[in-house]
C-alpha positions as CSV (number, residue, x, y, z in Angstrom):
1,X,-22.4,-70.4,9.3
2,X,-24.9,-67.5,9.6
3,X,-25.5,-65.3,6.4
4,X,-24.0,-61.5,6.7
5,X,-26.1,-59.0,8.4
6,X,-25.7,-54.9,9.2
7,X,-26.1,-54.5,12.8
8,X,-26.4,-51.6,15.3
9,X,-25.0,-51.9,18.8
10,X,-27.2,-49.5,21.0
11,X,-24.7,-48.5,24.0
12,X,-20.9,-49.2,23.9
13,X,-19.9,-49.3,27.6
14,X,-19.0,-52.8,29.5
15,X,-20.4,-55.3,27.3
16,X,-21.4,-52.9,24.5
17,X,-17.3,-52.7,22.9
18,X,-17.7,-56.8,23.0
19,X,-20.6,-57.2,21.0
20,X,-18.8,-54.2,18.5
21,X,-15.5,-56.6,18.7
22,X,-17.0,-59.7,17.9
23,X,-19.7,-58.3,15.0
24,X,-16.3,-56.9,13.5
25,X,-14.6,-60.1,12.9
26,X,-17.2,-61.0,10.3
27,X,-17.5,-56.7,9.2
28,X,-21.5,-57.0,10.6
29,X,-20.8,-54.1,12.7
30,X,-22.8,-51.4,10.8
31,X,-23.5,-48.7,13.2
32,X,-22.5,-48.0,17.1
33,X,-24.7,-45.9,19.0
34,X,-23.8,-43.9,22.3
35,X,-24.9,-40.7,23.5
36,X,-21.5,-40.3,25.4
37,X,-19.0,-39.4,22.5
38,X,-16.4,-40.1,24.1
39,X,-17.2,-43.6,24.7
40,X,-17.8,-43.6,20.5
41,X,-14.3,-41.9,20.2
42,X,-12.7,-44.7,22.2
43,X,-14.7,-47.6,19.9
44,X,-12.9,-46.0,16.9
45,X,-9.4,-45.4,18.3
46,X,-9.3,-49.4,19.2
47,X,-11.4,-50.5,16.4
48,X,-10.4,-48.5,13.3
49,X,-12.8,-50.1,10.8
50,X,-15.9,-48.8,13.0
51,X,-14.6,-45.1,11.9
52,X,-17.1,-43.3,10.8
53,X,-19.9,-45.9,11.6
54,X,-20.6,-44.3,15.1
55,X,-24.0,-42.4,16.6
56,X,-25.0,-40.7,19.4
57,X,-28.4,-40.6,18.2
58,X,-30.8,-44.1,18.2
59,X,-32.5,-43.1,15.5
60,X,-30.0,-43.3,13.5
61,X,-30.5,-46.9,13.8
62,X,-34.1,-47.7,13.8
63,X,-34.7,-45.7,10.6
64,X,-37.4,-47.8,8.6
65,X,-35.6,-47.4,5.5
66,X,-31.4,-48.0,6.6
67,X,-29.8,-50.9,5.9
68,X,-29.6,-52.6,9.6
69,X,-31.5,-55.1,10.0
70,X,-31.0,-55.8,13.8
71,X,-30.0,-54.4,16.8
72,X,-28.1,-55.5,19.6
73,X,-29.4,-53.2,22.8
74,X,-27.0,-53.1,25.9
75,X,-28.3,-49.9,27.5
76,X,-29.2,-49.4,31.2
77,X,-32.2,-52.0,32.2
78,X,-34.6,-49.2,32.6
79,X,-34.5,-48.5,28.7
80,X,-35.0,-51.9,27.6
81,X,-38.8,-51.1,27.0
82,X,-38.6,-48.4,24.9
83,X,-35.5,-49.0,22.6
84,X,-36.5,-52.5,22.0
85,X,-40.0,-51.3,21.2
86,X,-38.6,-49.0,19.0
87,X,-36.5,-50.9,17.1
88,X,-39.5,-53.9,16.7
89,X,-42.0,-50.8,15.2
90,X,-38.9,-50.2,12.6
91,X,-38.8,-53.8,11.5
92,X,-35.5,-54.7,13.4
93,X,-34.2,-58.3,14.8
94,X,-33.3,-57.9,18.4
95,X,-30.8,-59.1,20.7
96,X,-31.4,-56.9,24.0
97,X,-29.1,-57.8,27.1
98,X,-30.6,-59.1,30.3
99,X,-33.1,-58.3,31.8
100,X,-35.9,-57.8,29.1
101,X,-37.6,-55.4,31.0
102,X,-38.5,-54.1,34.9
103,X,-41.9,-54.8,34.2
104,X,-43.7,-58.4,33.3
105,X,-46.6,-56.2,31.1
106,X,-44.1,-54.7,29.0
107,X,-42.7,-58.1,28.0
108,X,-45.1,-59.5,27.3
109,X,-46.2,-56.8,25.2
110,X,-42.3,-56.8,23.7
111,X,-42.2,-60.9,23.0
112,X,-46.4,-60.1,21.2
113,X,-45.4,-57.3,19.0
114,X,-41.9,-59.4,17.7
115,X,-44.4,-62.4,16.7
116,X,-47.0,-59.8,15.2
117,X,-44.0,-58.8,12.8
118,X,-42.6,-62.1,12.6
119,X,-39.0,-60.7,14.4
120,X,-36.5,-62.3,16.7
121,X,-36.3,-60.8,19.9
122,X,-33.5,-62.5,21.8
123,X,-32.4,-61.8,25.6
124,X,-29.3,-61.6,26.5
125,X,-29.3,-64.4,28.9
126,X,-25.4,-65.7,28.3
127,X,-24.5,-68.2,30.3
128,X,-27.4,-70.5,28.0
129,X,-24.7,-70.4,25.7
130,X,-21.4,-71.3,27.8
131,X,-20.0,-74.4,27.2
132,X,-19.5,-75.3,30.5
133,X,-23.5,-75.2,31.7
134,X,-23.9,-77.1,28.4
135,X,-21.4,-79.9,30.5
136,X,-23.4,-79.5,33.4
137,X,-26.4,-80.0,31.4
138,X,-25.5,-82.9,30.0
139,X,-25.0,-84.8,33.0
140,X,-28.1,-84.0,35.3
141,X,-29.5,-85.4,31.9
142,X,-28.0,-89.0,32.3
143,X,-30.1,-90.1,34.9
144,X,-27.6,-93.4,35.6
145,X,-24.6,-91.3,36.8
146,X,-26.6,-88.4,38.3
147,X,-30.1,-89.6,39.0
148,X,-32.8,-87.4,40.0
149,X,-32.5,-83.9,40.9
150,X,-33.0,-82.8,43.9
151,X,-32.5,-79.3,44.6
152,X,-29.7,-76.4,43.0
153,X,-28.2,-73.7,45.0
154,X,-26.5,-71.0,43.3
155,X,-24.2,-67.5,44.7
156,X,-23.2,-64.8,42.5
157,X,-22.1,-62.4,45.1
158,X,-19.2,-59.3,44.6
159,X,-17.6,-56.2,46.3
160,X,-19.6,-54.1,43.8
161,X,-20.4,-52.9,41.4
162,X,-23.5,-50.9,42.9
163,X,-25.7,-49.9,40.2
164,X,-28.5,-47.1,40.5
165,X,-31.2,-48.2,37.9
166,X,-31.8,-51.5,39.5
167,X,-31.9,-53.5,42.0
168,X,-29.3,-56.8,42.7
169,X,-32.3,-59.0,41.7
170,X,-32.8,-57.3,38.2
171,X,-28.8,-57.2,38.0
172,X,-27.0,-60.3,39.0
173,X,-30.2,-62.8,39.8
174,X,-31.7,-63.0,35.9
175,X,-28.3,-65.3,35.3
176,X,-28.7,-67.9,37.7
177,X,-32.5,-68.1,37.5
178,X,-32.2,-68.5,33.2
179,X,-29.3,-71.3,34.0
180,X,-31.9,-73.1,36.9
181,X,-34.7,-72.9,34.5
182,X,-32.8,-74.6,31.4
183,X,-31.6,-77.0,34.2
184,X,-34.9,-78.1,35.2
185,X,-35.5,-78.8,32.1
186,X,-39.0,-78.0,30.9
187,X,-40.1,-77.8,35.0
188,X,-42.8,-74.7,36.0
189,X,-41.9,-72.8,38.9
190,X,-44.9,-72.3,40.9
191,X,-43.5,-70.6,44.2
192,X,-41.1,-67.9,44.5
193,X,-39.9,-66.4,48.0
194,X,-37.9,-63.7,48.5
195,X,-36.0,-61.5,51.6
196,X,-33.3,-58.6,50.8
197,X,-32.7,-55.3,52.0
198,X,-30.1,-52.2,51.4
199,X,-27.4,-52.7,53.4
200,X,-25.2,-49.9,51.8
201,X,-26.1,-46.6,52.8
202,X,-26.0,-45.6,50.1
203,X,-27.8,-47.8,48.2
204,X,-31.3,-46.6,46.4
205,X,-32.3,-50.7,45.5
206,X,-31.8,-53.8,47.6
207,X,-28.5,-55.1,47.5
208,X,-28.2,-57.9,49.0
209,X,-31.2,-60.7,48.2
210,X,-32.0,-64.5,49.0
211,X,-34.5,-66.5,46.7
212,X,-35.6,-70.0,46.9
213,X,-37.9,-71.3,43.6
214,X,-40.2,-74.1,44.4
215,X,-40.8,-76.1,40.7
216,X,-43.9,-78.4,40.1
217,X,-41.3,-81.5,40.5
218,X,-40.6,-81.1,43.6
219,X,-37.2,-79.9,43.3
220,X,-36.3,-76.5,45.2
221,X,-33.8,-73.9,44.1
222,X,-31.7,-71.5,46.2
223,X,-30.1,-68.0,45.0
224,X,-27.9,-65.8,46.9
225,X,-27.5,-62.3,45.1
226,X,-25.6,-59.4,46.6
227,X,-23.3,-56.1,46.0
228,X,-21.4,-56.4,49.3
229,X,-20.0,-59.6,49.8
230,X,-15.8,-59.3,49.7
231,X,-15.8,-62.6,48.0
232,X,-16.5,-62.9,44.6
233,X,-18.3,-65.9,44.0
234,X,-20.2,-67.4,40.6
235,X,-21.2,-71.0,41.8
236,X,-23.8,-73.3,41.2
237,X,-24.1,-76.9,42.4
238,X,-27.0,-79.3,41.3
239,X,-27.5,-82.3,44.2
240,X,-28.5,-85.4,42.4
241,X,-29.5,-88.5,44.1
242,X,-26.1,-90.2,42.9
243,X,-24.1,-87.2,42.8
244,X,-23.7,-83.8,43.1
245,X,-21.9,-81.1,40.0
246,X,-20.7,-77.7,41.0
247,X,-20.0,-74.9,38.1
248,X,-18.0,-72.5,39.5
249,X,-17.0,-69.6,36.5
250,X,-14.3,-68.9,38.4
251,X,-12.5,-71.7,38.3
252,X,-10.0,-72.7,35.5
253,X,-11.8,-76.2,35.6
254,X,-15.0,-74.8,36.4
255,X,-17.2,-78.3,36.3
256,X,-16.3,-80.9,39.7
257,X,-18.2,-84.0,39.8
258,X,-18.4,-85.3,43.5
259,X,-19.5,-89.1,43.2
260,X,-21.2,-88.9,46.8
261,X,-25.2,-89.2,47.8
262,X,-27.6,-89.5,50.3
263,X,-30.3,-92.2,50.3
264,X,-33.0,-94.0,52.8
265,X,-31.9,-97.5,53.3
266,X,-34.1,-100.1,51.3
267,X,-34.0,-102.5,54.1
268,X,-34.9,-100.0,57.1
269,X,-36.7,-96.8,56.4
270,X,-35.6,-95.0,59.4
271,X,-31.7,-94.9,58.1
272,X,-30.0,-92.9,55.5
273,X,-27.3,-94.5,53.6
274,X,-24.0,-92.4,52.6
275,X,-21.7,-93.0,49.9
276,X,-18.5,-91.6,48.7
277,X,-16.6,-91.8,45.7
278,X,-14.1,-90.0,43.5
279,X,-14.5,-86.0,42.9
280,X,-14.0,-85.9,39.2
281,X,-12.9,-82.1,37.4
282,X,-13.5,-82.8,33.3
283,X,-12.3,-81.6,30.8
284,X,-14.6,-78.9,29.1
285,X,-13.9,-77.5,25.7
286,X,-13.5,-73.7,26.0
287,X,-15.4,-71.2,24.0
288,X,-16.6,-67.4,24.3
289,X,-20.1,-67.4,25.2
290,X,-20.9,-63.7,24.2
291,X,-19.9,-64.8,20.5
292,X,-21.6,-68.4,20.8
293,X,-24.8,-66.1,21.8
294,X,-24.1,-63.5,18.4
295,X,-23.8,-66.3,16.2
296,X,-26.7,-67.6,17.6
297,X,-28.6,-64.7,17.3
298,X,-27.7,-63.8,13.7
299,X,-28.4,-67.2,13.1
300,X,-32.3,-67.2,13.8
301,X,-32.3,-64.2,12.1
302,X,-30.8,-65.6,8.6
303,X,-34.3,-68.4,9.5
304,X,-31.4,-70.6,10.0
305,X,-33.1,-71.5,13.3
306,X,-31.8,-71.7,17.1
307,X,-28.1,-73.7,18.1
308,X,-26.2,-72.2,14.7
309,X,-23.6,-71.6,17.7
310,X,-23.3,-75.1,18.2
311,X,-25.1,-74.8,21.1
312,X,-27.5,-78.0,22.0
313,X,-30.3,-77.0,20.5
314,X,-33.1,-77.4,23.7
315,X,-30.8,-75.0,25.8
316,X,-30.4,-72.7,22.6
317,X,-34.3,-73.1,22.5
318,X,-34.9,-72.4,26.1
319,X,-34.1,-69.0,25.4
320,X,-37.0,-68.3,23.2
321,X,-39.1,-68.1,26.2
322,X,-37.2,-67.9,29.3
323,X,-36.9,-63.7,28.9
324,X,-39.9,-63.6,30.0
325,X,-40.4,-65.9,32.8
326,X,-37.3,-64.7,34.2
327,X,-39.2,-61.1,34.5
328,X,-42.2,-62.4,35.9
329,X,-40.2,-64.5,37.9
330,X,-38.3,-61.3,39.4
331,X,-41.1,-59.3,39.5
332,X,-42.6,-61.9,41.9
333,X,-40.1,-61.9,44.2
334,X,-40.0,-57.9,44.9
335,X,-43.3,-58.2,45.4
336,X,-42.5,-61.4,48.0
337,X,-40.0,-58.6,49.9
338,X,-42.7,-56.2,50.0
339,X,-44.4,-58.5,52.1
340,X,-41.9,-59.8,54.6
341,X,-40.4,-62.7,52.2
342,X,-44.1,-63.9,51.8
343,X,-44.0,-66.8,49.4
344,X,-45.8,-65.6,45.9
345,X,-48.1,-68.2,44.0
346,X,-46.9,-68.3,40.5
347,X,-49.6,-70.4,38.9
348,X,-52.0,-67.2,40.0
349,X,-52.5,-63.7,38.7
350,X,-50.2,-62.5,41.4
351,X,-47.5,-64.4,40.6
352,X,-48.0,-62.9,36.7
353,X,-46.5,-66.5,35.9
């Protein structure tokens, strides 16, 4: 439970009218803010308790002396900066959706100024809070059924949509690079490669882009990322020296264990053994990770701390400083296509890990 707060939603498009329907079960929807109208219009014909609560002006929000105390920002990436900033100089809690910002300066100047006024600032980085990467968490953590990690590939590929204030890296690739760098579980990246290109012609960013992380275990991770694939595809598998877990979020039973591994022979070095067992699909209890990430958020804002969602508390945690890696991380790796796929040395000042 998570004491009652008034909260803004800053931009009620896509995910926007979610965050307004789920602060509205619990009446903490205080204000929504939209310079379209007409998107405000339709928030109040399909939730009639947000009438009259509506903007089309931010500062109706970030006034020093309203009663909100946080805001929940789901504007266009490029905005991120200054709304956020905004909000923090009005003494606001927020929750801002992925990514932080285009630029690895500004958030670190962002995550600095929320500590200086002792705020949360929270990213919106979802999938830390779906049950079904908390499953997949949980076993690369039992190191008897999955053993060590070895590497992670991950797709997140779709017919559109093709956006025109980012790239495919800042749209689609923050969400497998937060859900990689929970899964590694405290692990530094210190490499970051990168090759992409616009294929669409009419296209203004990349489009299409293929990553591969190098971590300071010596586990690798893989990322496909692209607007013009006809397959819709959300897939992650984790290869373990026992086993190997695939979450695909398109799946009814989105977690499949595959009992099968690859190993040098103890008794000759020069063979690989092979094993295969059962391919196992558990059972994983559903629940709405947008909501699990609000009640999270509201939570460390009532100082009741991080994993009020019921989320494990490290992946809840994770969050508190992956918002920013992830940036650095993806500013890294446009600087790595700049240069012909050039790997980038995180652990330097060009990295900017």
């Amino acid at each position: 439970m998570t004491d009652l707060l008034n909260v803004a939603v800053i931009g009620t498009g896509y995910w926007g009218k979610h965050y307004v329907r789920i602060l509205n079960t619990t009446n903490q929807c205080a204000l929504a803010v939209d310079a379209n109208q007409a998107a405000l219009s339709k928030i109040e014909q399909n939730c009639p308790a947000m009438e009259g609560k509506t903007s089309t002006t931010l500062e109706d929000a970030i006034q020093i002396d309203n009663n909100i105390q946080a805001l929940i920002v789901v504007t266009p990436a490029a905005t991120h900066y200054q709304v956020v900033k905004a909000a923090l100089l009005s003494g606001k809690h927020v929750l801002v959706e992925k990514p932080l910002t285009l630029n690895s300066n500004h958030a670190t100047e962002l995550i600095r100024l929320a500590q200086e006024k002792n705020l949360q600032l929270m990213v919106g980085h979802t999938f830390l809070f779906n049950s079904s990467v908390w499953h997949l968490d949980t076993i690369l953590r039992d190191r008897v059924l999955f053993g060590d990690l070895r590497y992670i590939s991950a797709r997140r590929t779709n017919l559109g949509p093709v956006r025109n204030d980012c790239s495919v890296l800042w749209d689609l690739a923050p969400h497998d690079i937060s859900i990689i760098l929970a899964l590694n579980h405290g692990s530094k990246p210190i490499q970051i490669s990168c090759t992409g290109q616009s294929v669409l012609s009419n296209s203004i960013h990349i489009d299409v882009a293929f990553l591969t992380i190098t971590f300071d275990n010596n586990t690798i991770a893989h990322i496909h990322v692209s607007w013009c694939d006809p397959h819709k595809v959300r897939e992650i598998t984790a290869i373990g020296s026992k086993m190997k877990v695939t979450f695909n979020d398109m799946d009814d039973h989105p977690i499949t264990c595959f009992h099968q591994a690859a190993n040098v022979d103890p008794q000759n070095q020069e063979r690989n053994i092979f094993s295969d067992g059962d391919v196992v699909k558990p059972v994983v209890a559903a629940s709405e990770p947008l909501n699990n990430q609000v009640v999270d958020f509201l939570g460390r804002c009532s100082g009741h701390g991080a994993g009020s969602s019921g989320a494990p508390k490290h992946m809840s945690s994770v969050n508190e400083t992956i918002g920013s890696t992830v940036v650095q991380l993806l500013a890294a790796a446009e600087k790595s296509v700049e240069n012909g796929g050039t790997p980038v040395d995180l652990l330097s000042n060009q990295g900017g890990v």
